[in-house]
RODO-2510 file (C-alpha; in nm, 4 decimals, decimal comma):
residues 319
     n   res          X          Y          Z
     1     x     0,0000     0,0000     0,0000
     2     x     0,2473     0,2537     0,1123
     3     x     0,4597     0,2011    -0,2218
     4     x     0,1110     0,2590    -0,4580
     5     x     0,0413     0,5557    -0,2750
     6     x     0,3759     0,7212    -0,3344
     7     x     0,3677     0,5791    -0,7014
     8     x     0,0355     0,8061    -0,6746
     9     x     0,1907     1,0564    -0,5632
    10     x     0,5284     1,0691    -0,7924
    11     x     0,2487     1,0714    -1,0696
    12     x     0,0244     1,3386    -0,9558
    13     x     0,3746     1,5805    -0,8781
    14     x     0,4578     1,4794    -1,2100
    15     x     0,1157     1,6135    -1,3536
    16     x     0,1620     1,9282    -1,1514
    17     x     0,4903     2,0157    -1,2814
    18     x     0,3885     1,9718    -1,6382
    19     x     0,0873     2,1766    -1,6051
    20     x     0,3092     2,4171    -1,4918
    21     x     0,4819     2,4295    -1,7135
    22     x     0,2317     2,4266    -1,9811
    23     x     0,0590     2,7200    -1,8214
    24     x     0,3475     2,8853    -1,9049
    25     x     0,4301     2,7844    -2,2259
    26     x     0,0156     2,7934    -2,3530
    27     x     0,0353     3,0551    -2,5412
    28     x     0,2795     2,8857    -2,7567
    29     x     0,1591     2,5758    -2,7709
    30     x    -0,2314     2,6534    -2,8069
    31     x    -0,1776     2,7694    -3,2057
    32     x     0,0551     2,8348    -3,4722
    33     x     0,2419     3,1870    -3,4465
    34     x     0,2876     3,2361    -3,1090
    35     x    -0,0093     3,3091    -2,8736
    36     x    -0,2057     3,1702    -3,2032
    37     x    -0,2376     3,5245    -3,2689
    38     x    -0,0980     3,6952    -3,6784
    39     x     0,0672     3,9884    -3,6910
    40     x    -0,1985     4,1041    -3,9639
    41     x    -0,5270     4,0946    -3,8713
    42     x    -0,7365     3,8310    -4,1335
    43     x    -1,0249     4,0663    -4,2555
    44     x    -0,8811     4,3503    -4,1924
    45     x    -0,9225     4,4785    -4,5619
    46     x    -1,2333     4,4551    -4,7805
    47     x    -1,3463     4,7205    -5,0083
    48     x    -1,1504     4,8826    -5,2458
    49     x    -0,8058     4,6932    -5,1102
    50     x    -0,7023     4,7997    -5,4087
    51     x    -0,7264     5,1959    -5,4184
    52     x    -0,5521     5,4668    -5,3163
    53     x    -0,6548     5,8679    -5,2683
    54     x    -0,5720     6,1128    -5,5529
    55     x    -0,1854     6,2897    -5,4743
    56     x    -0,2540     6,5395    -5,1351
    57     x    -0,5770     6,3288    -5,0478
    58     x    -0,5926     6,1414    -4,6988
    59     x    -0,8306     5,8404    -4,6136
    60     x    -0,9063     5,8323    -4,3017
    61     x    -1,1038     5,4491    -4,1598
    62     x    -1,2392     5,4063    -3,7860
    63     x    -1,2559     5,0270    -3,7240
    64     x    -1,4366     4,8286    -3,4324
    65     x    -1,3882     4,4674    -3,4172
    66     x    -1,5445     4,2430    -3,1724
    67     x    -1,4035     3,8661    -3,1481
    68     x    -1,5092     3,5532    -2,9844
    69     x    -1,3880     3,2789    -3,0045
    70     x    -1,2794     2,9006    -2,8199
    71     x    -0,9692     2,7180    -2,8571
    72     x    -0,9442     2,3366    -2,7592
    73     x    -0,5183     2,1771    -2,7303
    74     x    -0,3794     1,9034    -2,6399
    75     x     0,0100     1,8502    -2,6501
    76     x     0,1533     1,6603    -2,9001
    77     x     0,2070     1,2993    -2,6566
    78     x    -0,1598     1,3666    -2,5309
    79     x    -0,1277     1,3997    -2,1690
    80     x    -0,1939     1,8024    -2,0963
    81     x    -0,4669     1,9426    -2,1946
    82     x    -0,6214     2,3366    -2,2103
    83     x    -0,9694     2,5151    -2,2652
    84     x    -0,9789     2,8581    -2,3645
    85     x    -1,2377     3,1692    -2,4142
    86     x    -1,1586     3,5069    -2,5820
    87     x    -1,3629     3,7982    -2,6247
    88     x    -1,2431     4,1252    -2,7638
    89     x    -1,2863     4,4237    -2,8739
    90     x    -1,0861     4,6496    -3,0401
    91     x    -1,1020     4,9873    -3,1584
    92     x    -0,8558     5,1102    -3,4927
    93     x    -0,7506     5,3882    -3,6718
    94     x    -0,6183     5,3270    -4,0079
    95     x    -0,4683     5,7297    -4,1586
    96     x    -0,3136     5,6967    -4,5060
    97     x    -0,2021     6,0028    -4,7166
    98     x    -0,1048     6,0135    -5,0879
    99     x     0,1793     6,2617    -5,1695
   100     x     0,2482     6,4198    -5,4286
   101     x     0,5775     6,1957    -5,5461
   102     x     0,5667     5,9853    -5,8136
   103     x     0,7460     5,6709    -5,9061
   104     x     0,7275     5,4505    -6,1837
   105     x     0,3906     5,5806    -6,3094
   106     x     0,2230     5,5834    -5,9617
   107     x     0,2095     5,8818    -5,6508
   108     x     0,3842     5,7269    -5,3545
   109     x     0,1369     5,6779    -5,0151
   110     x     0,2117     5,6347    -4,6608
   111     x     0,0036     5,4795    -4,3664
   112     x    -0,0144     5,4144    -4,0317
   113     x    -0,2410     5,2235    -3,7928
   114     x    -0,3212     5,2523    -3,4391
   115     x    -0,4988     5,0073    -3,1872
   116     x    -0,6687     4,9796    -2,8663
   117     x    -0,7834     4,6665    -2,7486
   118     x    -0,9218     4,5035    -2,4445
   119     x    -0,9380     4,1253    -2,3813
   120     x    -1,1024     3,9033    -2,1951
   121     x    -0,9807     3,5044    -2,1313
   122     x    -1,0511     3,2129    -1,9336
   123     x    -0,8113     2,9556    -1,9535
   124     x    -0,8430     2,5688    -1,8236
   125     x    -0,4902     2,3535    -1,7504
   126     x    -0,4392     2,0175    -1,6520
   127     x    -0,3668     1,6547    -1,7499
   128     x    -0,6115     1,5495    -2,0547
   129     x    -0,9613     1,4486    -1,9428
   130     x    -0,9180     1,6623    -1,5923
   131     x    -0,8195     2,0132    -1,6435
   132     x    -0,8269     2,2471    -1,3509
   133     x    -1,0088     2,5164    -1,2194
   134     x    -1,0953     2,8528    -1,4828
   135     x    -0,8262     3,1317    -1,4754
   136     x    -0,9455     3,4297    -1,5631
   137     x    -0,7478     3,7985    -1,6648
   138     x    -0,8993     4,0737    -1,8328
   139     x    -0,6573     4,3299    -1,9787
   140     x    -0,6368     4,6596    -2,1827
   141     x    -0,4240     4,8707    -2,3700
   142     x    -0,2685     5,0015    -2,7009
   143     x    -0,1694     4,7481    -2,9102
   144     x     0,1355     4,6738    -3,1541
   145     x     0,1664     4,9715    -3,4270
   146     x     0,1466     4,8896    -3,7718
   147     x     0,3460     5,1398    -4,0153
   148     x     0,3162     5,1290    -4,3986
   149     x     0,6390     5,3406    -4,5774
   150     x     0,5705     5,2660    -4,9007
   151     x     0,2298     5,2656    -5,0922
   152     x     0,1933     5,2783    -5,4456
   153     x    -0,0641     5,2295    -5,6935
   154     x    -0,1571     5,2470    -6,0832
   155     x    -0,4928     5,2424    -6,2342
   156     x    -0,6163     5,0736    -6,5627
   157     x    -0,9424     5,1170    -6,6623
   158     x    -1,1532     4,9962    -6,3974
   159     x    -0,8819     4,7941    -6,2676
   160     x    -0,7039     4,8991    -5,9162
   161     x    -0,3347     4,7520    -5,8098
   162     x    -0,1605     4,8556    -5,5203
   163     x     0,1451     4,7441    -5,3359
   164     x     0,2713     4,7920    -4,9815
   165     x     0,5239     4,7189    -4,7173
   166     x     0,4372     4,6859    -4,4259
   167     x     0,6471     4,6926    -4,0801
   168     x     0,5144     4,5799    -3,7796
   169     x     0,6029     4,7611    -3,4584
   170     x     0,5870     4,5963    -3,0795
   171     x     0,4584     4,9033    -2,9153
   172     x     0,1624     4,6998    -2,7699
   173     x     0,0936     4,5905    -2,3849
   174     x     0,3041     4,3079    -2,3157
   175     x     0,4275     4,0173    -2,0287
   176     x     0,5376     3,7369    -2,0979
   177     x     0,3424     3,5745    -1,8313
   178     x     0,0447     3,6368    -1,8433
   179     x    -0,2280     3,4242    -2,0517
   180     x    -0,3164     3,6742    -2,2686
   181     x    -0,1409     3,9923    -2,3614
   182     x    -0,2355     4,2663    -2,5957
   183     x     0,1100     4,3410    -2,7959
   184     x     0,2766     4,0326    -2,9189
   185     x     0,6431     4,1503    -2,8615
   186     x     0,8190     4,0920    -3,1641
   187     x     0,8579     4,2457    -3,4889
   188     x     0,7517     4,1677    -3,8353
   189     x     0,7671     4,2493    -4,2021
   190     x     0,4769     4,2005    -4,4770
   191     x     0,4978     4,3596    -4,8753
   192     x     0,1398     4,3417    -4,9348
   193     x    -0,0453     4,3628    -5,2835
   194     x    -0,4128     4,5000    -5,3347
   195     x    -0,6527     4,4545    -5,6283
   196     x    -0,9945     4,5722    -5,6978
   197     x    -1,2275     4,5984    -5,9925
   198     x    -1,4894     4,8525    -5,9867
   199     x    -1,7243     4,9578    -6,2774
   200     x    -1,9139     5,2351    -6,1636
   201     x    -2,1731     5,1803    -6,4685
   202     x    -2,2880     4,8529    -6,3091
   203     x    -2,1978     4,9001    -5,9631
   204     x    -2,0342     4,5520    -5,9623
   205     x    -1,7570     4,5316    -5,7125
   206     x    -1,4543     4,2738    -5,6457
   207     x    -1,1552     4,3198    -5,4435
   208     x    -0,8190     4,1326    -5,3111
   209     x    -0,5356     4,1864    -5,0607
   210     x    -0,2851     3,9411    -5,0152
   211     x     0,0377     3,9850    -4,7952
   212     x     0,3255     3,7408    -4,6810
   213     x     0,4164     3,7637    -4,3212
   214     x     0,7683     3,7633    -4,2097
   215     x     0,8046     3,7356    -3,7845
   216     x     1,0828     3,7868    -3,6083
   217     x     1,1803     3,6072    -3,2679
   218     x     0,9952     3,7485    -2,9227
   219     x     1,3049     3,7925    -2,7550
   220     x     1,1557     3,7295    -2,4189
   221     x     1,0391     3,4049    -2,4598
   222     x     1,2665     3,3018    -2,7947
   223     x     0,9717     3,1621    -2,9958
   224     x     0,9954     3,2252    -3,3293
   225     x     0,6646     3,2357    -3,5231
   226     x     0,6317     3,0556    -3,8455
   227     x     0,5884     3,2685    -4,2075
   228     x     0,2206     3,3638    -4,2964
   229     x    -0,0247     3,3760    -4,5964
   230     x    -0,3014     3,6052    -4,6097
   231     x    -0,5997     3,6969    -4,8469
   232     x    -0,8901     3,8981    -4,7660
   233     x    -1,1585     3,9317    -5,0646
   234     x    -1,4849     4,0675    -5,1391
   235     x    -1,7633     4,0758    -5,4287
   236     x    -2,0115     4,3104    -5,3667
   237     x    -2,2892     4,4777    -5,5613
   238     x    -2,3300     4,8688    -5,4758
   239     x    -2,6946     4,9695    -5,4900
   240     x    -2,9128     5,2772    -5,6040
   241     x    -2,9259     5,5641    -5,2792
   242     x    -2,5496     5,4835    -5,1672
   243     x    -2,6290     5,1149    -5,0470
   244     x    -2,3441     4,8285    -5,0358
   245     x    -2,4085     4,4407    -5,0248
   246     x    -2,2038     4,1685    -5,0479
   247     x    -1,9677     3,8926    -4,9678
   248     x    -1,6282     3,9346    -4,7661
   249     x    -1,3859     3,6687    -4,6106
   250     x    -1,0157     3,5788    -4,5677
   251     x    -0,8000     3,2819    -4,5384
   252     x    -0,4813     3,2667    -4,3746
   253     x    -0,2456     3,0145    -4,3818
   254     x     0,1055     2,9503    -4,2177
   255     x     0,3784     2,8086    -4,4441
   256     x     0,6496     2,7573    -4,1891
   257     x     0,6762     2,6105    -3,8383
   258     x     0,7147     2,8158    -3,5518
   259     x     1,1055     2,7548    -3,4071
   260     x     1,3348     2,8588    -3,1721
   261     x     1,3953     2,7421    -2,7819
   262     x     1,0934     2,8186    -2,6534
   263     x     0,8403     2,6650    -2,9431
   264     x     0,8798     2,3188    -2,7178
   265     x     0,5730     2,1907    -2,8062
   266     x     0,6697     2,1824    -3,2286
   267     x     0,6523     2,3455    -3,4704
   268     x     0,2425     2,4347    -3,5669
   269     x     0,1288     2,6037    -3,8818
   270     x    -0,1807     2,7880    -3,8530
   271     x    -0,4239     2,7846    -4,1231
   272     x    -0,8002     2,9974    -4,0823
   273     x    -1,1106     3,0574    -4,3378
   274     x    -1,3548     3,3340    -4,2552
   275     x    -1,6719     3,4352    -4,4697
   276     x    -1,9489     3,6100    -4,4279
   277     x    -2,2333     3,9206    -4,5506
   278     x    -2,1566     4,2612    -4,5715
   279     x    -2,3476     4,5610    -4,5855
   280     x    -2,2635     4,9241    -4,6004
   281     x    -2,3925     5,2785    -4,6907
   282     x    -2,2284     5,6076    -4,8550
   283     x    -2,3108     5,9261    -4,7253
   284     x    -2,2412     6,2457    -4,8872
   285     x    -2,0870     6,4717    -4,5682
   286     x    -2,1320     6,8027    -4,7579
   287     x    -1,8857     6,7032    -5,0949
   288     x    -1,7124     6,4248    -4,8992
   289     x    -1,8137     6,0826    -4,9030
   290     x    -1,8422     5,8864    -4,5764
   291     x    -1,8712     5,4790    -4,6641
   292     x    -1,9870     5,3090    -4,3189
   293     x    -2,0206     4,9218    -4,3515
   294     x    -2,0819     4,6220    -4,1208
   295     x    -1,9744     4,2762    -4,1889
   296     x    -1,9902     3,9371    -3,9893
   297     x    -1,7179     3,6583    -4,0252
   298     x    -1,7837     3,3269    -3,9443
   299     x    -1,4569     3,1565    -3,9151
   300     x    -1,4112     2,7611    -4,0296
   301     x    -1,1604     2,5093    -4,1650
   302     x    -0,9394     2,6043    -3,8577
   303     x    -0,6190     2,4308    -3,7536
   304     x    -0,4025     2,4786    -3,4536
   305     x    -0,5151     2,8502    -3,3842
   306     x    -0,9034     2,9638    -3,2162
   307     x    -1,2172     2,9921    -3,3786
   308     x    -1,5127     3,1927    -3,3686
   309     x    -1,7184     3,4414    -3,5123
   310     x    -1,6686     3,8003    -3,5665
   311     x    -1,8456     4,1641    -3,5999
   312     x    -1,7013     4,4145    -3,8550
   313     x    -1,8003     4,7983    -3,8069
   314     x    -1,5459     5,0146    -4,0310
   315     x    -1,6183     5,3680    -4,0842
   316     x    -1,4328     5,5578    -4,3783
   317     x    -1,4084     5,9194    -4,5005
   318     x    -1,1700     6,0851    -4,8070
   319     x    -1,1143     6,4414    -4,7673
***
C-alpha cells in the first residue's frame, strides 16, 4: 500500500509540474504563431483593397472589431490538456495620405495604424480528461503599431493595383506571463499587394489583398513564429441611394513552423477561413463621401489557432 500511494503521488507531482509548465508555455503551444495570434489581422481589408486617394488626399477608416472565439489543445504525446475563451474588442484607426511623389507611373502613399484593445480570457490547464479550475485575466491597452512606408498604386481602366510594405512595430501591452497579452512583442515584415475591380456603370464590385508575413523572434520568450499567408476578398454589388451588399472573407495560412527554444511543443502552422455578408452605406458629408459598412465573419476550416465568429463595423471618409 504505502509504495502505490507514493507511485500516486510521484504521478500526480509529475502532472503538476507539467501543467506548470504548460501554463506557461500555452500561449505557444495553443496555435501556430505564437499566442495563435498573426501579426496582420485576417479581414482587416475589404473594399476597395485595391485603391488609393488622388496625390494630397488622406483616407481616413475608424474600425471596431469584436471577437469571440474558443480554442481546444492538447500537446503533441496527449497527456496536458487546455480550454480557452476570448472575447475582444478592439477599436482602430487606419490614416493613409497620398503625396504628391511619383514613381514609376504611380504617386507614392504612406500609412499608419493605431490600436486599442481590451481582452477578456478564461483559460483551463491540466492533465487530458481533468483540467483544472478557470483562470481568468482581463486586460487593456494600445496594441502593436502597424506602419506602412511605401504605398503605391496604378490604375487601368476599372482595374485597381496597389502594393505595400508593411512593418510591424511591438509598441503593444506586453508580459510574458500572463495568458493573454495585448502586444505580441516581436517584430515583423509584410509587402502586401491589393486589387480591386470597380465599374461604376454597373456598380459591380470585387476586391483582393494578399500579404506574406515575415516574424521575427519574441526575444523574451525566444519563440519564433512561423511565415504567414493572407488573403482577404470581397464581391459586392453597390446599390441605387449609396447602399453596399455583399460577400467578404479571408483565409490565412502559415507556411512555416514556428522555431526557436521556446516553441517546445513543435513546430504548428496555422491555417483559418472566414466568410461572411456585408453591408454598407455612402453618405455624402457636404462634398465628402463617408462609406460606413458592417460585416460578420464566421470563421471555419481552422487548424491549430481559435475559432469563432466576428463583428465588422469600419467607418471611412476621403477628404
Amino acid at each position: 500500500m504505502p509504495h502505490r500511494r507514493n507511485r500516486h503521488c510521484e504521478e500526480h507531482l509529475f502532472a503538476t509540474i507539467l501543467a506548470i509548465l504548460f501554463a506557461c508555455c500555452y500561449c505557444s503551444a495553443a496555435g501556430a504563431s505564437e499566442y495563435g495570434v498573426s501579426s496582420y489581422r485576417p479581414g482587416v481589408m475589404d473594399l476597395f483593397s485595391g485603391y488609393l486617394a488622388n496625390p494630397g488626399a488622406t483616407i481616413a477608416k475608424n474600425y471596431f472589431l469584436f471577437q469571440d472565439a474558443t480554442d481546444n489543445s492538447t500537446t503533441s504525446n496527449g497527456r496536458l490538456a487546455a480550454d480557452a475563451h476570448t472575447v475582444t474588442y478592439t477599436e482602430a484607426q487606419f490614416i493613409g495620405h497620398t503625396t504628391n511623389f511619383s514613381l514609376l507611373g504611380a504617386y507614392w502613399a504612406v500609412a499608419i495604424l493605431l490600436q486599442e484593445r481590451i481582452a477578456d480570457q478564461s483559460l483551463r490547464l491540466g492533465p487530458a480528461g481533468h483540467l483544472g479550475p478557470s483562470q481568468d485575466l482581463t486586460i487593456g491597452g494600445f496594441g502593436d503599431l502597424e506602419m506602412m512606408p511605401e504605398m503605391m498604386s496604378w490604375k487601368i481602366g476599372n482595374f485597381h493595383l496597389m502594393e505595400a510594405l508593411a512593418v510591424y512595430v511591438p509598441t503593444g501591452s506586453y508580459e510574458s506571463q500572463r495568458i493573454i497579452n495585448i502586444g505580441l512583442n516581436r517584430w515583423a515584415l509584410e509587402p502586401d499587394i491589393g486589387m480591386t475591380w470597380f465599374d461604376p456603370e454597373t456598380g459591380r464590385h470585387a476586391s483582393l489583398f494578399v500579404g506574406y508575413t515575415i516574424n521575427s523572434e519574441n526575444t523574451a520568450t525566444k519563440y519564433h513564429s512561423g511565415q504567414e499567408f493572407h488573403a482577404d476578398f470581397v464581391g459586392a454589388q453597390h446599390l441605387p441611394h449609396g447602399f453596399i451588399a455583399g460577400v467578404a472573407g479571408y483565409a490565412l495560412q502559415q507556411t512555416t513552423p514556428d522555431t526557436g527554444s521556446g516553441a517546445i511543443f513543435g513546430g504548428y502552422e496555422g491555417r483559418v477561413i472566414g466568410l461572411g455578408p456585408l453591408l454598407g452605406k455612402v453618405f455624402q458629408v457636404g462634398a465628402v463621401p463617408l462609406t460606413i459598412t458592417a460585416k460578420y465573419d464566421f470563421e471555419f476550416a481552422t487548424a491549430n489557432r481559435s475559432a469563432g465568429n466576428e463583428l465588422w463595423l469600419t467607418a471611412g471618409i476621403k477628404f
